[in-house]
N, C-alpha and C positions, 0 to 999 in steps of 0.2 A: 504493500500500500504506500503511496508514495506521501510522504511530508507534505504537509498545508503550509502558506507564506508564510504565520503567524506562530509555527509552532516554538517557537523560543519564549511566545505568551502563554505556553499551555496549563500550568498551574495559575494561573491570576486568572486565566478566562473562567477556569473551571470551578475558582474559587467566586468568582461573582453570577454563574452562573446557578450554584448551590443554594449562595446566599438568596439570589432572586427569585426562584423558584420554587425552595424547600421551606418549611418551616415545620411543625410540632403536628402538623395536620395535612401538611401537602409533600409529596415525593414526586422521586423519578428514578427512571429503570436505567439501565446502563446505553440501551437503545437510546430514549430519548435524550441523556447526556451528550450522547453519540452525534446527537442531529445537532444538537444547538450548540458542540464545539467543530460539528462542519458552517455551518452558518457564520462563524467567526474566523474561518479556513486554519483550522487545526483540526490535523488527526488522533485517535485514539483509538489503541485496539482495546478489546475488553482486558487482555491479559496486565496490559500498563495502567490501565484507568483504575486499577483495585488500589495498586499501589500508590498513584496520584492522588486518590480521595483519602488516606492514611496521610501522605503524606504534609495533607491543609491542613492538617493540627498546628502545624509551624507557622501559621498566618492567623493564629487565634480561632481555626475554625474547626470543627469536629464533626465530621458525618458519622451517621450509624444506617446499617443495612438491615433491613427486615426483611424476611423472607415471606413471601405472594407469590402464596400456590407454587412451582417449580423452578421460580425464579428469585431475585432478589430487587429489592427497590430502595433508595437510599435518599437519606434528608438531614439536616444540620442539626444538630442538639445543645450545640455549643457554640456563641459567637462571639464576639467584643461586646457587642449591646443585646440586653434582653431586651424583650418589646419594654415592661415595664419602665427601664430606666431610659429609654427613649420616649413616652410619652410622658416622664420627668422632666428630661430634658425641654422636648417641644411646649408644654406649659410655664417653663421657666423661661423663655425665649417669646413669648407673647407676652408673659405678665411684664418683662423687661421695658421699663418707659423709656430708657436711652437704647434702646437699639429700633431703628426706622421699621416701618410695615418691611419697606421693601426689602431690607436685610434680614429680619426676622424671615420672612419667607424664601429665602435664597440658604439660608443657614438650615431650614427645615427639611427642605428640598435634598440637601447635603445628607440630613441625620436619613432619612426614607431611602438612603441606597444602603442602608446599615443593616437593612432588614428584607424580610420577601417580600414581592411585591404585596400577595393577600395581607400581610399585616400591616404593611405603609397603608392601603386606603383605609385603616385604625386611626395611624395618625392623621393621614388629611381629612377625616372627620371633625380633629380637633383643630387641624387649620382652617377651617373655614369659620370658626367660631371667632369672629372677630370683631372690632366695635370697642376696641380699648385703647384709649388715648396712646400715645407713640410719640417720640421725638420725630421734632421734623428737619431736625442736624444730621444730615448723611456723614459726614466726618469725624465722629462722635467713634466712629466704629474704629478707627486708624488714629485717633488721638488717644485713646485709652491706650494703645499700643506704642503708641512713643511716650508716655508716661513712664509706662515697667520698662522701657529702655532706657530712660535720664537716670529710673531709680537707679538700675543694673548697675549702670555705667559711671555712679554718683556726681551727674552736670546735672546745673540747674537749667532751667525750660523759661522760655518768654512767651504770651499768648495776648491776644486780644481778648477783652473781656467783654459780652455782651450783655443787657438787658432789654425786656419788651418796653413797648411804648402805647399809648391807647390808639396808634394804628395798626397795630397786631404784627408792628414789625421790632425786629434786634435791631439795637442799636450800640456804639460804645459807652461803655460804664468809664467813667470820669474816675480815677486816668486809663485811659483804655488801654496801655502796655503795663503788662502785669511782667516781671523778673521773681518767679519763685522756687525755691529749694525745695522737688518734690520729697514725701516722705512715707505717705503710703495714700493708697485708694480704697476708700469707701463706699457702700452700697446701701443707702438708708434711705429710706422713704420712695423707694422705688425708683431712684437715681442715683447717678455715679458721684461720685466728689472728691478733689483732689485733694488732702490735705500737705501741708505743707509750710514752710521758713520764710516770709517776705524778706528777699533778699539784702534789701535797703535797711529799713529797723527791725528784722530778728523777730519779727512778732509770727505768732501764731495765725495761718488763714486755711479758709478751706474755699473752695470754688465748686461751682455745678459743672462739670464737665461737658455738657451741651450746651454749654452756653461760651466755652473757649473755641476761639478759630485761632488759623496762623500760628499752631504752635512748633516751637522750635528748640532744640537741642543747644545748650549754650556750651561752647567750649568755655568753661566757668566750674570748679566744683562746687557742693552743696556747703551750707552752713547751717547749723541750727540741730547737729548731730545730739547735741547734751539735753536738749529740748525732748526729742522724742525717742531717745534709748528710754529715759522713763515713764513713755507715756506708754498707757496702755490705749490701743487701739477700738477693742471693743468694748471698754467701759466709756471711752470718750464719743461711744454712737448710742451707747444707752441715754447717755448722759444729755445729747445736747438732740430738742428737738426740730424735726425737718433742719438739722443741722444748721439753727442758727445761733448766735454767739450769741454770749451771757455771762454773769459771774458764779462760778462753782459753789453752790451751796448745799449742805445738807438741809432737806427740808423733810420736816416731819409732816405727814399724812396719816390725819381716820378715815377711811371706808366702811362701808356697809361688807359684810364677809361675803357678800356675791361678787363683789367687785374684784376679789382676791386674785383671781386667773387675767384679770386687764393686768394686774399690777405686774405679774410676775413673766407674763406677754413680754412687756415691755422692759422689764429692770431686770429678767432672770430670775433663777431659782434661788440666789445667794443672798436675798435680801432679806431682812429681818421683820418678821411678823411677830405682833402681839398685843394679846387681848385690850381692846378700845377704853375710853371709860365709860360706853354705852352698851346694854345688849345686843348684840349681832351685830355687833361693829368691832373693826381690826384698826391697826395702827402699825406703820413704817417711816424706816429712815431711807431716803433715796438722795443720790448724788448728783444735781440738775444741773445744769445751765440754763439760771431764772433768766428766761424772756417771753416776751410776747408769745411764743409759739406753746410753751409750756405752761403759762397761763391758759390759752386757748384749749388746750391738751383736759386740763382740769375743768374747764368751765363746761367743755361738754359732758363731762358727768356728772353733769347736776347739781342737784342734793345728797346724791347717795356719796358724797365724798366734801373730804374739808381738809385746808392747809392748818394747822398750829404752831406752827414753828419752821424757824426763827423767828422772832417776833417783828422784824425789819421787812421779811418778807410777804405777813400777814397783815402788816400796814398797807404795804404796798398792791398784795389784791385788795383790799377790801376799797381803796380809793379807787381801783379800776374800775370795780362793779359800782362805785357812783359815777364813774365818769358817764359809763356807758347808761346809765340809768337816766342823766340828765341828756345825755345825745338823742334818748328817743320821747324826751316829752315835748 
């Protein structure tokens, strides 16, 4: 039998052809293997194809042969991706507010060759489930990635920094060239953030990262190292809401005991509970960044929750809630 063009491809063809057509419920006979590595013009006799199908272990993939009636039929049992953690992934790639429609669906597209065809239309089940706000910064996708390269590399990065305007357009944020010492990247409130050393005065900043254009690699290294070898990272995203700035306070909170699972949502399991001085009410100490957002944060839960301390900070709402009480009479 003579050689197909292609046959130097004959494990990859064979391993994508496993992959697309077998699954947990679907096979194929050595015959139709047969067909659809002629269709790719590579040959196979049965006696090599045993061996070839053993051999895709080594590409992360595993076929197993069952025997149907006097023959044998074979399918993948073993992949890189189970369906389940692909339809992990593809839910985590929509919920994503900084990655675009069109990237999220182009990335999706990628994870559905990971799997057989019958279980990809599982997944674009849940791609068509769409109608969830999305960044509309295409570059967002390639600026994240020159970030973990400045970090890598320890240069600091210069960007333009944008905000909306009430013509629903970006415009530059005053000063629009930002020079900042990146130091790591966050993932809060459904967007990216860069935190990081303002180059100039050493302060602490964090930015939205769809909202940076033009960024660039400064032959410059970072500063602001002693800053953040002590910080901890995810306490400082517990800590600060929709990641706006504030002064770090411990603030004491009673709750109603239903509210218990918001708290610990939000703050972790390591936070300390204990009995209110009301029946069916708790009490906590949590680590904030008092501002406006965390204010806002508290206010939607009602009654069934109250600030007590510090006593600076419970001045301070309780004048909020006249403010706004006199805004709407």
């Amino acid at each position: 039998m003579p050689k197909g063009t292609n046959q130097k491809l004959k494990l990859y063809y064979l391993g994508q052809i496993m992959l697309e057509h077998t699954d947990e419920e679907h096979y194929l006979t050595l015959l139709q293997i047969q067909d659809y590595l002629e269709e790719m013009e590579v040959t196979a006799d049965r006696r090599t194809l045993y061996e070839d199908l053993n051999e895709l272990k080594h590409l992360g993939i595993t076929v197993e042969g069952e025997k149907d009636g006097r023959s044998y039929r074979y399918h993948v049992i073993e992949k890189q991706f189970e369906l389940a953690e692909l339809k992990i992934l593809v839910d985590s790639i929509q919920s994503s507010k900084f990655i675009t429609e069109r990237k999220s669906n182009a990335l999706i597209k990628k994870l559905m060759k990971c799997t057989s065809k019958y279980e990809a239309k599982q997944l674009h089940r849940q791609v068509i489930v769409q109608g969830r706000i999305k960044s509309m910064n295409e570059t967002i996708y390639y600026t994240v990635d020159q970030i973990h390269a400045a970090i890598n590399s320890n240069k600091c990065v210069r960007f333009e920094y944008y905000q909306w305007n009430t013509k629903k357009q970006l415009e530059k944020k005053n000063p629009g060239i930002r020079e900042v010492s990146p130091w790591a990247l966050t993932w809060d409130d459904e967007n990216y953030y860069l935190i990081g050393c303002d180059a100039t005065t050493l302060e602490e900043r964090h930015y939205r990262v769809d909202k940076m254009k033009n960024l660039q690699i400064m032959d410059k290294n970072r500063v602001g190292m002693k800053i953040f070898d002590s910080m901890d990272i995810a306490s400082f995203s517990k800590m600060s809401f929709g990641m706006w700035g504030g002064e770090r306070t411990k603030v004491a909170v009673e709750f109603k005991n239903e509210l218990v699972g918001v708290f610990i949502d939000r703050f972790g399991k390591d936070i300390p509970i204990f009995s209110g001085e009301n029946e069916g009410w708790s009490k906590t100490f949590v680590d904030v960044a008092v501002s406006q957002q965390f204010y806002g944060w508290i206010y939607a839960l009602g009654t069934d929750v109250k600030i007590t301390g510090p006593s600076n900070v419970v001045e301070e709402w309780k004048a909020k809630l006249k403010e706004m009480n006199r805004f709407y009479k």
